[in-house]
VMD Tcl script that draws the C-alpha trace (Angstrom):
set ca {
  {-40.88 -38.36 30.28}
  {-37.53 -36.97 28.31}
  {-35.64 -39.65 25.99}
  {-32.17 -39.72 26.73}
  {-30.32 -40.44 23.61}
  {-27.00 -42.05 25.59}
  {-29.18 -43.77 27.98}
  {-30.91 -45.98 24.27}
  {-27.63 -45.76 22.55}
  {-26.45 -47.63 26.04}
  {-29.07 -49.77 26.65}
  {-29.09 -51.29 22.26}
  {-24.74 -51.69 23.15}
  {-25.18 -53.11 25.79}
  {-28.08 -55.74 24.96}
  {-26.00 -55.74 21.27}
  {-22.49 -57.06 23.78}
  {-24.36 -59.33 25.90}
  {-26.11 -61.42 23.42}
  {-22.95 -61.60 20.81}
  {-20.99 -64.15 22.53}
  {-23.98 -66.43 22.78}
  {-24.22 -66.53 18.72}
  {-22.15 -69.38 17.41}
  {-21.18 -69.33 14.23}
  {-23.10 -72.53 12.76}
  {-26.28 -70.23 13.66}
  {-25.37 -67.18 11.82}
  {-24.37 -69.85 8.63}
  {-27.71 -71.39 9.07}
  {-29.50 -68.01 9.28}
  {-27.83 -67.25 6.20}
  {-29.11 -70.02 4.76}
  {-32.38 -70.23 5.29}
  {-33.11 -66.38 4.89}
  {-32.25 -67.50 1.18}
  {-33.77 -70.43 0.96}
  {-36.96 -67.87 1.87}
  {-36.06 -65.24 -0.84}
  {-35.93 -67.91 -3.24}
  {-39.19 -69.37 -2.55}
  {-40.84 -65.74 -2.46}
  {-39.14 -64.81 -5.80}
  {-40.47 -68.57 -7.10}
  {-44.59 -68.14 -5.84}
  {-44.73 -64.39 -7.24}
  {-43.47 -65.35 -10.43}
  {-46.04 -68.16 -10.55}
  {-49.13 -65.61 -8.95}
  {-47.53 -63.14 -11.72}
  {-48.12 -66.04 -14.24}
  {-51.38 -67.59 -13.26}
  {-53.15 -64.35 -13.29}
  {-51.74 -63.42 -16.43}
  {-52.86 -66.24 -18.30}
  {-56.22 -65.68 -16.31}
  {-57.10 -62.37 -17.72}
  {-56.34 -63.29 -21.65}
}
mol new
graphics top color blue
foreach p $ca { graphics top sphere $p radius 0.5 }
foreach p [lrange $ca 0 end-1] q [lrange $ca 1 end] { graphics top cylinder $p $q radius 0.2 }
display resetview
């Protein structure tokens, strides 16, 4: 079966137009949010991992 490029660029806009007015704005603020709360805590447990096992192999 052939891709047609218009019929995915369609079908993404479309989904993509239907689903925006459903987003309020307190969930894109808490999205925000948390997605950084997340980085944080990442950065935070590889610097300790990074630490631990470098203290581990002295």
């Amino acid at each position: 079966m052939e891709t047609n490029i218009s019929l995915r660029a369609g079908t993404v806009s479309g989904t993509f137009l239907s689903i925006l007015p459903n987003i309020l704005s307190e969930d894109i603020a808490k999205t925000i949010i948390l997605a950084v709360v997340g980085a944080t805590a990442s950065f935070m447990v590889s610097l300790l991992l990074k630490w631990l096992t470098k203290s581990k192999n002295k």
